[in-house]
Structures are given as C-alpha cells and as structure tokens.
LUMGU-989123 format. One record per residue: z, y negated, x negated of N, C-alpha, C in turn. Coordinates in steps of 0.02 Angstrom, whole numbers, plus 32768, in hexadecimal, padded with zeros to 4 digits. Layout:
<nodes>
ZYXZYXZYX/...
</nodes>
This chain:
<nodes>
21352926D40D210D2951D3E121212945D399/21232962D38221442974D32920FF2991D2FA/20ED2982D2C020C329AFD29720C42A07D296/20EE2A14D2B120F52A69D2A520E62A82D2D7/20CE2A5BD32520BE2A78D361206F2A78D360/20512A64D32A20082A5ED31B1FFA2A9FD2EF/1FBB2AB3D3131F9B2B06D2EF1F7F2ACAD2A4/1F992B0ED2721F892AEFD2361F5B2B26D208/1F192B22D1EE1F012B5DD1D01F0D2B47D183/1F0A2B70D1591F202B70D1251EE52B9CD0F2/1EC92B8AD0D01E9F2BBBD0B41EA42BAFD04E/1E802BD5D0291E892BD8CFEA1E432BA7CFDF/1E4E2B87CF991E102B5DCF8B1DF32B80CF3F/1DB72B91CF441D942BBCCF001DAE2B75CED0/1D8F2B9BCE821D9F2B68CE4B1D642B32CE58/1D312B46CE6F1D032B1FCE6F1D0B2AD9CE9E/1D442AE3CECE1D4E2ABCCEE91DA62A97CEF8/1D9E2ABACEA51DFC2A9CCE921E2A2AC3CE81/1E1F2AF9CEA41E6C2B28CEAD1E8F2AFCCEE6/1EC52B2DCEF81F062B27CF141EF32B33CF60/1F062B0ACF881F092B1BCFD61EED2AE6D001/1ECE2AF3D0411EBB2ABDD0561ED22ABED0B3/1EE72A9DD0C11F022AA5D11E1EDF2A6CD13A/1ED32A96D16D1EB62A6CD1A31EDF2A53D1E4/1ED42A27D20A1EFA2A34D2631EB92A30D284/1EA42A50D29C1E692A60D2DB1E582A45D30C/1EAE2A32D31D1EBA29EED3611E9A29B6D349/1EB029ABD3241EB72965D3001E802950D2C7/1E4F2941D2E01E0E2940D2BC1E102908D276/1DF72921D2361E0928FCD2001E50290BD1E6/1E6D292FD2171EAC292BD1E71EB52962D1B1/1EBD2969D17F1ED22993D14A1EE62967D103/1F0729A2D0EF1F27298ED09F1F0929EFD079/1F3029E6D01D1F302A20D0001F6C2A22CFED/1F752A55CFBF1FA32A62CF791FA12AA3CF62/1FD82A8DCF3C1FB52AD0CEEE1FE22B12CF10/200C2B19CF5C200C2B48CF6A20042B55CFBA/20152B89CFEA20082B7DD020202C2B51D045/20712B5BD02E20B52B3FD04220AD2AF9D03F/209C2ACFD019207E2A9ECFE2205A2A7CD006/20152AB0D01B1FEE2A86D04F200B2A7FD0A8/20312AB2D0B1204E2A94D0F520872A63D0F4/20A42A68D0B820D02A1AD0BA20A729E6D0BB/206A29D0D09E204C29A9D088201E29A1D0D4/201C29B3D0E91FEE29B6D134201629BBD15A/207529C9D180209629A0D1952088295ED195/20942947D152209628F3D136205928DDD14E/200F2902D1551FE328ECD17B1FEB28D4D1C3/1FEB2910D1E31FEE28F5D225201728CED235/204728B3D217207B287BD222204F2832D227/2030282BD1E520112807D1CA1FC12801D202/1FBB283ED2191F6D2846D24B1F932833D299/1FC12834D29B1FDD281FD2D71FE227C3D2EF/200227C6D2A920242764D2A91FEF2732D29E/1FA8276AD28B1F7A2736D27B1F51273AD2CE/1F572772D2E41F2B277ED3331F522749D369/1F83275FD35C1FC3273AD38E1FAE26CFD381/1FA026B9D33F1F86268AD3281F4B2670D341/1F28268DD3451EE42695D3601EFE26ACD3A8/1F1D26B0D3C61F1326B2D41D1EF326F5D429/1EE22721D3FF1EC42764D40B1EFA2797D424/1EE627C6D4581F1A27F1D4621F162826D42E/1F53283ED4391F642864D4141F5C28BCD441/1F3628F6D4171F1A2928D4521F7D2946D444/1FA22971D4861FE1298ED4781FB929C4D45F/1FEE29EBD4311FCE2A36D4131FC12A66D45B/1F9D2A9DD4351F822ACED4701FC82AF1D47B/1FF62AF0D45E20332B2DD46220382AE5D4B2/20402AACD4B720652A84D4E020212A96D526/1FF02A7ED5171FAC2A87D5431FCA2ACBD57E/1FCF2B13D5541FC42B40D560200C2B5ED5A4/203C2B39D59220772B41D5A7207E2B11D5FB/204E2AD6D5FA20462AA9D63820262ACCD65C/
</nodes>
C-alpha cells in the first residue's frame, strides 16, 4: 500500500479558520495535514499517511488496506 491508494478529501478552509486547504484520509482516522493550496495539501497529507502508517505499524496497530484494495478482494 502507498499514500495515493488512500481516498483523500480535500476541502477549502474560510479565513476564519486560516485560509488555504485542508485534506483528510477517511480510512485512516486522525490523519490529515493543510496548505495554502490544494496541491499543497495533498502533498502534505501523502507525507501524512506515511508518517500515520510508521507510527500505527509502531504501535502494533493494523493498518485498514484502502477501499479501492477492500473492494477489488
């Protein structure tokens, strides 16, 4: 599994709550990052789930496969 096989939502953040962009992974509970564009925030939330992986994998937690992988078994 790779960061890009994970559904990633991506949404805009008002001024009131910063500007720029904010992504989520859905699978992967807690995981998100932002940035000041959309592009921005899905690089930056790649680098998440990397980081939400090595710390689960650390912790002995499984890791869920994305639904594109689920859906295909």
């Amino acid at each position: 599994m790779k960061p890009q096989d994970y559904e990633i939502v991506i949404r805009p953040l008002s001024e009131e709550e910063g500007g720029g962009y904010f992504a989520t992974v859905p699978e992967l509970p807690g995981c998100m990052s932002d940035g000041e564009t959309p592009q921005e925030a899905l690089e930056n939330v790649y680098d998440a789930i990397g980081c939400w992986m090595e710390a689960a994998s650390e912790m002995g937690r499984a890791i869920p496969a994305p639904r594109s992988y689920r859906s295909a078994a």
